[in-house]
Structure formats: C-alpha cells, structure tokens
TIKOLLO-657418 format. One record per residue (C-alpha): residue in three letters; z, y negated, x; residue number from 0. Coordinates in Angstrom, 1 decimal. Example, Ala and Ser with C-alpha at 12.3 -4.5 7.8 and 13.67 -1.06 7.14 Angstrom:
<guros>
ALA, 7.8, 4.5, 12.3, 0
SER, 7.1, 1.1, 13.7, 1
</guros>
This chain:
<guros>
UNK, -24.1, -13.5, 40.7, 0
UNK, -25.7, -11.7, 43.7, 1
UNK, -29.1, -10.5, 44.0, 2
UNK, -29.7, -7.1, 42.7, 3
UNK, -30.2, -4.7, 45.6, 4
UNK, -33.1, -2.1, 45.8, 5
UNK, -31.3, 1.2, 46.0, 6
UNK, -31.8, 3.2, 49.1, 7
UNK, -35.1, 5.0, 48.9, 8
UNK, -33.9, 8.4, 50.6, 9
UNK, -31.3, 8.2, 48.1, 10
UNK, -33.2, 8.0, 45.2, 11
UNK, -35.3, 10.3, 45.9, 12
UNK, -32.2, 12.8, 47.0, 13
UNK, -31.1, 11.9, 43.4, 14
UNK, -34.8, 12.9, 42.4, 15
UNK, -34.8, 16.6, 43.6, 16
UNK, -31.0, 16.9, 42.3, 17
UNK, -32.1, 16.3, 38.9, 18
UNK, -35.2, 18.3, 39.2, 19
UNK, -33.2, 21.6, 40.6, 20
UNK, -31.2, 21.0, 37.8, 21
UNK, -33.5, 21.1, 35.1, 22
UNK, -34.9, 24.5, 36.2, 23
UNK, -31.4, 26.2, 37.1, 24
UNK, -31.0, 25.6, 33.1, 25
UNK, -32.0, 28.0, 30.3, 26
UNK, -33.8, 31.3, 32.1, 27
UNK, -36.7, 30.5, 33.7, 28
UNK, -37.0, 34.2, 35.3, 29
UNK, -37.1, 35.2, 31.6, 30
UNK, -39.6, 32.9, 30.9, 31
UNK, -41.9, 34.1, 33.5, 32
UNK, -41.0, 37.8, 32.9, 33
UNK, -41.9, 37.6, 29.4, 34
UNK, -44.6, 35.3, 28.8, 35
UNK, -46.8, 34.8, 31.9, 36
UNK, -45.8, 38.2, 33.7, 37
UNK, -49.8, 39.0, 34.6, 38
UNK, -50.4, 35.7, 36.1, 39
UNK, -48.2, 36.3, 39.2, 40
UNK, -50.4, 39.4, 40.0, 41
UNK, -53.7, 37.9, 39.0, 42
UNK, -53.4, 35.1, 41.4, 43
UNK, -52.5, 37.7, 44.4, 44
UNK, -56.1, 39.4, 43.5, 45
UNK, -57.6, 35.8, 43.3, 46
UNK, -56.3, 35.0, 47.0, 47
UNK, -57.4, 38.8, 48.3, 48
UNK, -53.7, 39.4, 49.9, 49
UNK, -54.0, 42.1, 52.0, 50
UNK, -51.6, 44.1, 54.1, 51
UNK, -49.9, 41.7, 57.1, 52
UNK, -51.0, 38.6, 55.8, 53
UNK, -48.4, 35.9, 55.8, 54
UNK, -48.3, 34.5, 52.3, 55
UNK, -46.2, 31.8, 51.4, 56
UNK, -45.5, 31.3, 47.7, 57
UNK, -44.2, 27.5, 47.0, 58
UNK, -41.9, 26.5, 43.9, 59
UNK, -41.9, 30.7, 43.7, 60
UNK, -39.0, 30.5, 41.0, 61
UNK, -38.1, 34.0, 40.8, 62
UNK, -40.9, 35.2, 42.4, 63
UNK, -43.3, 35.6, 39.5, 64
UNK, -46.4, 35.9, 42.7, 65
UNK, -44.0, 36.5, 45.4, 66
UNK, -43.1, 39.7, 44.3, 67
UNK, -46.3, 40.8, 43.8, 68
UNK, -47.8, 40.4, 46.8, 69
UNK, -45.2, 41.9, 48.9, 70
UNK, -46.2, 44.8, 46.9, 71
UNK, -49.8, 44.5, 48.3, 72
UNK, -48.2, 44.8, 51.4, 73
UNK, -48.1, 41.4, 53.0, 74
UNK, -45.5, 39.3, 54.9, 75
UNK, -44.0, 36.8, 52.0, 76
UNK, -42.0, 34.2, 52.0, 77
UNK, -40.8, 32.1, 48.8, 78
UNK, -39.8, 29.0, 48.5, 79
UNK, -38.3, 27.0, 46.3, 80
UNK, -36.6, 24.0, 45.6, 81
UNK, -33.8, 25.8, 43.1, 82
UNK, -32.2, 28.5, 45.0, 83
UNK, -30.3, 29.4, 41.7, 84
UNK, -33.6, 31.0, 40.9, 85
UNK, -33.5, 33.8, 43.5, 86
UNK, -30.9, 36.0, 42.6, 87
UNK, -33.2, 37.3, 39.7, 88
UNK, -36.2, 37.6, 42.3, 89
UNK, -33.8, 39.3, 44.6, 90
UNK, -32.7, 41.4, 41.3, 91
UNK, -36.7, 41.9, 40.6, 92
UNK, -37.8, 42.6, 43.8, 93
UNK, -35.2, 45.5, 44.7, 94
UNK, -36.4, 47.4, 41.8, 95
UNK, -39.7, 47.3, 42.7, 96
UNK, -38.7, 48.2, 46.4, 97
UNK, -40.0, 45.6, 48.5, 98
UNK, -38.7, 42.4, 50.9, 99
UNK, -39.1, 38.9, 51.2, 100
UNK, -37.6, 35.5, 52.3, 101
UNK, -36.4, 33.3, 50.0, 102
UNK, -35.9, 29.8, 51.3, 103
UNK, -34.7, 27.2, 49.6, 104
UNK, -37.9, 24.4, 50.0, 105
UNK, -38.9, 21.1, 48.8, 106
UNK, -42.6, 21.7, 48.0, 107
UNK, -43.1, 18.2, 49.0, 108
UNK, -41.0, 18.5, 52.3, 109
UNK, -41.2, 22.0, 53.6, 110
UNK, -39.3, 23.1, 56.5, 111
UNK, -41.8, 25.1, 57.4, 112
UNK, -43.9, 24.8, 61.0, 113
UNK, -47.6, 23.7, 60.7, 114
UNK, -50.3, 26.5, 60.4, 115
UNK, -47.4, 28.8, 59.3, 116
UNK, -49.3, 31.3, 56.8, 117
UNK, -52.5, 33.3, 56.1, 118
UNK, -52.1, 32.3, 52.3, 119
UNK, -50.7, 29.5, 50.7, 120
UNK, -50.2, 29.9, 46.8, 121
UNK, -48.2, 28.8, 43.7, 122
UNK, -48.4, 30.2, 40.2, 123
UNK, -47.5, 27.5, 37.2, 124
UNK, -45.1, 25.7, 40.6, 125
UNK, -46.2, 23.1, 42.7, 126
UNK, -47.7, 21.2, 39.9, 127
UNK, -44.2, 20.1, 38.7, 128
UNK, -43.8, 18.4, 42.1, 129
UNK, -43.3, 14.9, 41.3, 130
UNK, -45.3, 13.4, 43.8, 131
UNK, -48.8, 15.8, 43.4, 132
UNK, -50.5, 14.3, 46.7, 133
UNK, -47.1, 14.9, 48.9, 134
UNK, -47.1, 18.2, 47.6, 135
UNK, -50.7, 18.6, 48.0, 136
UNK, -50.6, 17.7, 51.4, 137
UNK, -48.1, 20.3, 52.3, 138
UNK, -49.8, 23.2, 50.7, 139
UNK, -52.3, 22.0, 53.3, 140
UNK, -50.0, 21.4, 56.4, 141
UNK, -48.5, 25.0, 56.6, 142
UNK, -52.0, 27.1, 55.8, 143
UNK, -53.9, 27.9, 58.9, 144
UNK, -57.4, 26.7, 58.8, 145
UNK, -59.4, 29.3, 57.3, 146
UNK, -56.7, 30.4, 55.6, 147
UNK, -56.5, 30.6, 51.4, 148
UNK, -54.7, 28.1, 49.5, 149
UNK, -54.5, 29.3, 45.5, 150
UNK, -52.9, 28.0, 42.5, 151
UNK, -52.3, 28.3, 38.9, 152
UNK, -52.1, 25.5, 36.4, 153
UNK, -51.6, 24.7, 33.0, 154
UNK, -54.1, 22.1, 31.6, 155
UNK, -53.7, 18.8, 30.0, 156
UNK, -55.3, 20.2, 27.2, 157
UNK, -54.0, 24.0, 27.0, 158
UNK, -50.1, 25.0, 25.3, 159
UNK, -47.9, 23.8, 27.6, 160
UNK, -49.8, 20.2, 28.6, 161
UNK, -49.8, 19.7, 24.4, 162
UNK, -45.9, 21.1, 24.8, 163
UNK, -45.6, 17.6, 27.0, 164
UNK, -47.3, 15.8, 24.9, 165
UNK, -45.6, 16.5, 21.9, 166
UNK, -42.0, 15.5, 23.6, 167
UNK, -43.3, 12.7, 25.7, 168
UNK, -42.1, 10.3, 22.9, 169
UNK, -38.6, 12.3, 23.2, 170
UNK, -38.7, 12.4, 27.4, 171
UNK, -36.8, 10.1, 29.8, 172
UNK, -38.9, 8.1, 31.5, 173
UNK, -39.8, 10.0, 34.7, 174
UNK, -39.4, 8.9, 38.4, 175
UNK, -41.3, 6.1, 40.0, 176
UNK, -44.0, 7.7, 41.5, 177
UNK, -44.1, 10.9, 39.9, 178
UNK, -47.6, 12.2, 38.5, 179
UNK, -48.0, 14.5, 35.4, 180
UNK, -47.1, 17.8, 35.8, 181
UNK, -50.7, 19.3, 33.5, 182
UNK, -52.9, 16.7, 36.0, 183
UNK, -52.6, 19.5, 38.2, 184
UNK, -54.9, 21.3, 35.5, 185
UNK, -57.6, 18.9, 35.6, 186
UNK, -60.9, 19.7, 37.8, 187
UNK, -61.1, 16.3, 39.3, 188
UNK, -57.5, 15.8, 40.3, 189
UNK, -57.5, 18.9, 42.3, 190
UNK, -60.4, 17.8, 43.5, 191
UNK, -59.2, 14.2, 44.8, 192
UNK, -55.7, 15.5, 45.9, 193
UNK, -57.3, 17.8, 48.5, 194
UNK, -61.0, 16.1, 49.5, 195
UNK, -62.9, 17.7, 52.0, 196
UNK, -59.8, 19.1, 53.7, 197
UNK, -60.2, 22.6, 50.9, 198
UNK, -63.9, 24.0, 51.1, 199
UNK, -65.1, 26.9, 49.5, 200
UNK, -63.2, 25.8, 46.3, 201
UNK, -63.3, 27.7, 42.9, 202
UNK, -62.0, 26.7, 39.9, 203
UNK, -61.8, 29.3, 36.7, 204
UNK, -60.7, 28.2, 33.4, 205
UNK, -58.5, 31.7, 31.5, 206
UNK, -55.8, 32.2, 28.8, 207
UNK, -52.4, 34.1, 28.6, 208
UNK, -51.7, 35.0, 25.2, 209
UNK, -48.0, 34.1, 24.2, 210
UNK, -47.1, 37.1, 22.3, 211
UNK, -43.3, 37.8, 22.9, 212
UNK, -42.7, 35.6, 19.3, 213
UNK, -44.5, 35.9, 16.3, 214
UNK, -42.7, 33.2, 14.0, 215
UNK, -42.7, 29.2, 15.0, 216
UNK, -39.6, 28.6, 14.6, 217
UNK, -38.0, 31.7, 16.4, 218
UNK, -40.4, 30.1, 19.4, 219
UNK, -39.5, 26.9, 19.2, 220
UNK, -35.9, 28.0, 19.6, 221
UNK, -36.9, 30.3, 22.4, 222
UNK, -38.3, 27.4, 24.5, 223
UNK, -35.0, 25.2, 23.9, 224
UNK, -32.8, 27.6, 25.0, 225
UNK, -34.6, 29.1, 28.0, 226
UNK, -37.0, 26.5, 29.6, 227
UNK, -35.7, 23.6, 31.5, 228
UNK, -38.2, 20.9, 30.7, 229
UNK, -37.4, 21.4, 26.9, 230
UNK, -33.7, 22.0, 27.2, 231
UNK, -33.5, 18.2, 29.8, 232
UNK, -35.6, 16.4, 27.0, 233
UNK, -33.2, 18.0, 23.8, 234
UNK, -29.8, 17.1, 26.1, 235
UNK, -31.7, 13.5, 26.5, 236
UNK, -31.3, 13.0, 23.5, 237
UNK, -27.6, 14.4, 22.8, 238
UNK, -26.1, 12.4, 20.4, 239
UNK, -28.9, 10.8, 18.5, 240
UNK, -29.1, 13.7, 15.9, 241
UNK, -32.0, 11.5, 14.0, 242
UNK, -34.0, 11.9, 17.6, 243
UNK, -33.2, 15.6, 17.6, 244
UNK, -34.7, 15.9, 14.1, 245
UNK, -37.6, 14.1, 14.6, 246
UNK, -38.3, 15.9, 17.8, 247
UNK, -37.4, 19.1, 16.3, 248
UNK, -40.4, 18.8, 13.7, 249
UNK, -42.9, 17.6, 15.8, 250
UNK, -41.9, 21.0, 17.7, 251
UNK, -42.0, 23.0, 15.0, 252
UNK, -45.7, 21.1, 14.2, 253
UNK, -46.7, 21.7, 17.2, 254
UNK, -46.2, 25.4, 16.7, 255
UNK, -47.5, 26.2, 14.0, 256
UNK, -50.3, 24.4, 14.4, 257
UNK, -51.4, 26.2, 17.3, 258
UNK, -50.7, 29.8, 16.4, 259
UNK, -53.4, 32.1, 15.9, 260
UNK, -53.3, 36.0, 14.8, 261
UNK, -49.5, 35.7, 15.8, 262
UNK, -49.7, 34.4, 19.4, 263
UNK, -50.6, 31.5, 21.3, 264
UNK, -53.4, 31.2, 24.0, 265
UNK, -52.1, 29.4, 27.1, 266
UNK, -55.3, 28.2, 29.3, 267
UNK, -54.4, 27.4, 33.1, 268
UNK, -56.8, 26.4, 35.8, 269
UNK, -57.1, 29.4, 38.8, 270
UNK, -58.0, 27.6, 41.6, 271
UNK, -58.8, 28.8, 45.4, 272
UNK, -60.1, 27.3, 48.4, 273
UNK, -60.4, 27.5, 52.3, 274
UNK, -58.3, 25.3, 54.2, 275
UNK, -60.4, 23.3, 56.3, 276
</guros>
C-alpha cells in the first residue's frame, strides 16, 4: 500500500469555510439576532462612538445586526461576511429603516480589504466563530487605521451560549485542526493575548441580554434546533443514531431548564473596545 498523502492545505481549509458558510445559511440566523439579541447590535455602535462619516466596517455582520445600526448614526458601513446567504435579510432590514451599506462577502480571517481601510472596526457575537481566533484577530487589526476603534461582542465561556457548547460538545464533530473555541473569545485574557500591545486603551465590560422571546424549555430548545446553525450541524451529526438524538435532546432540555429564571434566560457577553495601535 502507498503512503497516505497529507491533503492539500489550501484545500482543506477551502473545505473549512464551505462547511462553516454552511452551517450559518441553515435555520434563520437573521431571526435569531432579530429576536433575541436585537439591542446588542446598537449597543456596540454607542460603545465604538460611530459618528457621522466614519468608515465602519462590521466583520462576520450576518444580517447586519451592528451594520444596520450604525449606518443609521450616519457613518460609511461596510459588512462583511463569510455567508452571503445572510444579506438578503440585511438588505430586507436595512431598506425599511432607510439607509445603505456594502455587503461583501469576506473571510474574517482573509479579508479582501486594503490595510488601514476603516475608522472602526467591530463585530457583534461574529468574529469569535472564526476558527482560527489569532488570524482573525490579526485582521480586525490590519484593516483599522491606527487610532482607529476596534469593538466586539462576545459570549462567555461561562454565560448561555458557551454552556449551550458545552452541553453538545459530547454530541459535536470534532472541529478543524487548528480551530480555537468560539466562547474563548469571551475570556479577558484571550483577548488580551490575541491582540498584545498592538490594542491600547482596551476596555472590557461584562453585561447580560435577557432571552425572553420563549417562556417554556422545551418550546426553546426547539427554537434553537430549528433556527441556529451550530445546533441544527451538531442534531444533523448525529442523523441516524436516534439513541444520540435522545440523549442529546435531554441534556438540552437540562440545560434549559436549569438555567431559566422568572421565564427568561440571561445571556452575559464580553463588550470589549480598544485603540488600534
């Protein structure tokens, strides 16, 4: 037999970004953001100051959750994402509140964008899915203009959605060589070592969104597998394996209603800003 050969790097890491624009054209993200999370696309706009004519690019923008809002402060914005399939909601969203942007299809971790590109560099609950966090980190940093604002919104490790990991980690395909958890991005420290002394000025504020558009566990638990992509690629994982799905589906249902309190779940994210050095 012949020696195994290494597959080709570029492609694997095409096949990478397939899967990943895959997993968040499923369910209905926009819906997600528009009904659970829709203050935090507006509170990070007030936490990076936009101001009229500042060039504000918003990375893995989805459907434009912080995009949309600061082209309503009046600035020059573009969003980017690495699932277009995402911005025909944005579009949708952003004609009925009157206003423009770009949307551009962009690999957080490879943007086609020039160096020094934008006043303001931010991502609401985005960029931390990038699988490799210090690529991505290291863009955020390549198109802002120094002096310029980079801010970002996080979940936490230890908040909703990094215990909603947690609890189907046991269910999850393996991820990607390489590829760093997605809640890290929540963790003082990390932030902290992705961007060194190239982010000054740096703030970091721990808040909660109150999950309040369902009031029963299991009604939520149903909500998250049929309209976000993480949950719905780790239930198709396991496809076919109906003891899996079980299992999963009452550590889920666990998870829920342990966490519920007065009929809603708090949500803590890290808010982060900093200069650009």
């Amino acid at each position: 037999m012949g020696a195994e050969v290494d597959p080709n790097p570029a492609d694997a890491d095409r096949a990478v970004k397939a899967k990943h624009r895959a997993l968040w054209a499923s369910g209905d993200y926009a819906a997600v953001a528009g009904e659970l999370i829709p203050e935090l696309g507006p509170e990070l706009v007030r936490a990076c100051r936009v101001r009229p004519g500042d060039r504000v690019l918003d990375v893995a923008a989805g459907a434009g959750n912080a995009a949309i809002p600061a082209a309503l402060a009046g600035a020059s914005v573009t969003a980017g994402d690495l699932t277009p399939e995402l911005f025909e909601a944005g579009r949708a969203h952003a004609a009925q509140h009157g206003v423009e942007l770009e949307w551009v299809e962009a690999d957080a971790e490879a943007m086609p964008f020039a160096d020094n590109a934008f006043d303001i560099v931010m991502s609401c609950v985005g960029v931390m899915f990038a699988p490799r966090h210090q690529a991505a980190a290291d863009e955020l940093l390549r198109v802002c203009r120094p002096g310029g604002t980079i801010g970002l919104i996080n979940w936490t490790p230890t908040g909703f959605i990094g215990r909603l990991f947690a609890t189907m980690k046991p269910y999850a395909p393996p991820p990607p060589p390489g590829a760093g958890p997605a809640p890290l991005w929540g963790d003082e420290a990390h932030v902290r070592e992705l961007f060194g002394d190239r982010l000054t000025d740096v703030t970091f504020r721990h808040q909660t969104v109150a999950f309040d558009h369902c009031t029963d566990p299991l009604e939520f638990r149903e909500y998250w597998k049929r309209n976000y992509g993480p949950t719905i690629a780790v239930y198709t994982f396991n496809a076919g394996r109906p003891e899996r799905v079980a299992a999963l589906d009452e550590a889920f249902l666990d998870f829920l209603t342990e966490t519920q309190r007065d009929g809603h779940w708090d949500a803590e994210y890290l808010l982060v800003t900093g200069t650009a050095a």
